[in-house]
C-alpha positions in Angstrom: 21.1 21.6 23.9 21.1 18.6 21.5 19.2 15.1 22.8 18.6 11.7 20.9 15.2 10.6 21.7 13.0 8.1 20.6 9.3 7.7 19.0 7.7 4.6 20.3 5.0 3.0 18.5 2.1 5.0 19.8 4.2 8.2 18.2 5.3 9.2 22.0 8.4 11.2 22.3 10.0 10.8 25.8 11.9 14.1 25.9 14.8 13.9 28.5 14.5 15.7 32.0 17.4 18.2 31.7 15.2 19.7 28.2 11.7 19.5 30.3 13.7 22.1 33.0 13.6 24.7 30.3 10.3 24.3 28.9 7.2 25.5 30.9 4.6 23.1 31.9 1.3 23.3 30.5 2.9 25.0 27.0 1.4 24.2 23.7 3.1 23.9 20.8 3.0 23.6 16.8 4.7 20.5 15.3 6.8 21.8 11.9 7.8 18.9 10.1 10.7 20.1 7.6 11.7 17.1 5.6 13.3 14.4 7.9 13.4 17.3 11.3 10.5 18.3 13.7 10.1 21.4 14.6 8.6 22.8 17.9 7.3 26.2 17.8 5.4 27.8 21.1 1.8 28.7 20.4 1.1 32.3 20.9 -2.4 32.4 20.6 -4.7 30.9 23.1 -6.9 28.2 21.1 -9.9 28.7 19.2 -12.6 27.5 21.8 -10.9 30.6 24.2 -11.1 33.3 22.2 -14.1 32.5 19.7 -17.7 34.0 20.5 -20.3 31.3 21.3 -21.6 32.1 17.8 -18.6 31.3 16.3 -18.6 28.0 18.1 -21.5 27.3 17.3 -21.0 27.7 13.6 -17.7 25.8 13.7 -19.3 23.1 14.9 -22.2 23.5 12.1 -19.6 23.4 9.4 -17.9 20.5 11.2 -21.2 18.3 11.1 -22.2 18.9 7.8 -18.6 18.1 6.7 -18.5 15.0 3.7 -17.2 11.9 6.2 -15.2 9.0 4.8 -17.1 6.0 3.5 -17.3 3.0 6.0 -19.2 -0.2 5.8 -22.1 -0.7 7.4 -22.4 -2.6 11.1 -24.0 -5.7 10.6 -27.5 -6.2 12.3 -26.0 -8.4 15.7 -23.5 -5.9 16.1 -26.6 -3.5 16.9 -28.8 -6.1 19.2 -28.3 -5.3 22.5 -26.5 -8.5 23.5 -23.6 -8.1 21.4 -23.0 -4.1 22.0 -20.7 -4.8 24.9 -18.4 -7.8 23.4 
């Protein structure tokens, strides 16, 4: 089945119904990008969070929070009084 669909400007794909009828709901999938065409492959395994051991968890998230984060400039001092926080 061929379809012409569109990427708004958030990057949302409106896929048409008659496509949706033969997909499952709930399905994850892998974005391929080959070039100019996107690819859609199933998932087969369930994610890591399902199938890791609390201890690999927890050491994922060890390695995530000692990961090297880009540079950004610092807030300025109103920005952090407790007036300005919600503007």
């Amino acid at each position: 089945m061929n379809a012409i669909v569109e990427v708004d400007e958030r990057g949302t794909i409106q896929l048409p119904s008659a496509m949706l009828a033969v997909l499952k709901p709930r399905t994850r999938y892998v974005l391929e990008l080959q070039g100019e065409t996107l690819l859609l492959h199933p998932v087969t395994e369930p994610p890591f969070w399902q199938s890791a051991t609390p201890q690999e968890r927890a050491e994922a998230v060890r390695h995530w929070a000692v990961r090297e984060r880009p540079a950004t400039p610092p807030l300025p001092e109103f920005a952090l009084r407790r007036d300005h926080m919600y503007d």
